[in-house]
N, C-alpha and C positions, 0 to 999 in steps of 0.2 A: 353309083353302081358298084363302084370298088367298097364300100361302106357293109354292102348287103353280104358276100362271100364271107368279111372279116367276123362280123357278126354271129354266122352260123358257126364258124370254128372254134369262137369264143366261149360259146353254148356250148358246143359238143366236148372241149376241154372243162370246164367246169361241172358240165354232168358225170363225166367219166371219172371227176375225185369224189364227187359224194357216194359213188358206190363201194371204196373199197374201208379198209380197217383201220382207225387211227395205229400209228407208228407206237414205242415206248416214251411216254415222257421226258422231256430233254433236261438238262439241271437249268436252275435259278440264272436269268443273269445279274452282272454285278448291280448295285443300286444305284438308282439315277441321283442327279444333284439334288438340294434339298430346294422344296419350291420358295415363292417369296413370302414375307414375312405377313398372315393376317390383319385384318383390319383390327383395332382393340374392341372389346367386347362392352357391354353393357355393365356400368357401375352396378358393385353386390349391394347387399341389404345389407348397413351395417353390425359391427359384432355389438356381443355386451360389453360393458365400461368395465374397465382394468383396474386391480385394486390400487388403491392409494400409495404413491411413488415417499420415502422418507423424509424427513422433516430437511427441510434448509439450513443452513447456518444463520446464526442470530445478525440482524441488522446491526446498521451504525448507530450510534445514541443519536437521538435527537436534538435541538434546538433547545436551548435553556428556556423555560419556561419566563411569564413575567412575573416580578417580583409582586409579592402578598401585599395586605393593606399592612400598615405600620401597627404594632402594638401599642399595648397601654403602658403607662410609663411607672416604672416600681418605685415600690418603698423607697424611702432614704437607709441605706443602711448604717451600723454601728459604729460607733468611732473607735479609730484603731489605737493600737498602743503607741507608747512616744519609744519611736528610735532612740539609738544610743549616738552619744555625741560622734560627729563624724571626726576624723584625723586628719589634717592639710598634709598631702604626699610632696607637695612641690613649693618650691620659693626662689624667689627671685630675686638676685646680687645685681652692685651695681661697682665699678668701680675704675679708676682713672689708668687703671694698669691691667696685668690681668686680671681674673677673675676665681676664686677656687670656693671651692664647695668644703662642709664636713667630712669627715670620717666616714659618717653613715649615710652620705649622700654623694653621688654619679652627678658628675656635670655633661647634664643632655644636648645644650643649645646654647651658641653665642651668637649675640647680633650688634652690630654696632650701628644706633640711631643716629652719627655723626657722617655715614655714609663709607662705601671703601667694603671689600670683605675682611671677615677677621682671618688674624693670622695663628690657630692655635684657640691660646684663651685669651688673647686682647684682639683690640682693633689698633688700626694706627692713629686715628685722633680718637681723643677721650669723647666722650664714657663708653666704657664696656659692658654689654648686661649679658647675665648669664643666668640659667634655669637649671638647680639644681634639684633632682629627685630621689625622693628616701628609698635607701635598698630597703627590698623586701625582708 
């Protein structure tokens, strides 16, 4: 019963705004938060093909290849001329003392086949040999 009173007064407040004059427009309020982020859309139709990106840099060499069949075997060729007599640069002393070379030859090497290192240009027991080579 208390329902039916409230009811009438709620009416009669509600009727009594729709008869008069809206007010002046009030300004904007601030912007609300932003909503949450939609679901993703539907894959496009793809574009057209992009032209041709530049060339790469040259690869690494390859693998040696296998070796070919063997050829045919050549002429015999011509016979060459005769050399000139060759010059012996080096000789070999032998003796129970020291050992000495010429004028125009360097004593390179002493060894003594009696065992012992040499001392100089002998050794201590006989023989001495020595390897003398021609200055240039």
């Amino acid at each position: 019963m208390r329902i039916f009173p409230m009811l009438v007064v709620g009416i009669a407040i509600s009727l009594a705004g729709c008869g008069r004059d809206p007010g002046p427009k009030g300004e904007p309020g601030p912007q609300g938060p932003a909503g949450a982020q939609g679901a993703q859309g539907v894959q496009g139709v793809p574009g057209a093909q992009g032209q041709a990106g530049a060339q790469g840099p040259q690869g690494a060499q390859g693998a040696q290849g296998a070796p070919g069949d063997k050829g045919e075997k050549g002429e015999k060729g011509d016979k060459g001329d005769k050399g000139a007599a060759g010059s012996v640069n080096i000789r070999a002393v032998q003796a129970d003392g020291p050992v000495s070379c010429e004028g125009s030859e360097t004593l390179v090497s002493v060894f003594c086949p009696g065992g012992g290192a040499p001392d100089g240009a002998k050794c201590g027991t006989a023989p001495t040999i020595g390897l003398c080579l021609q200055k240039p």
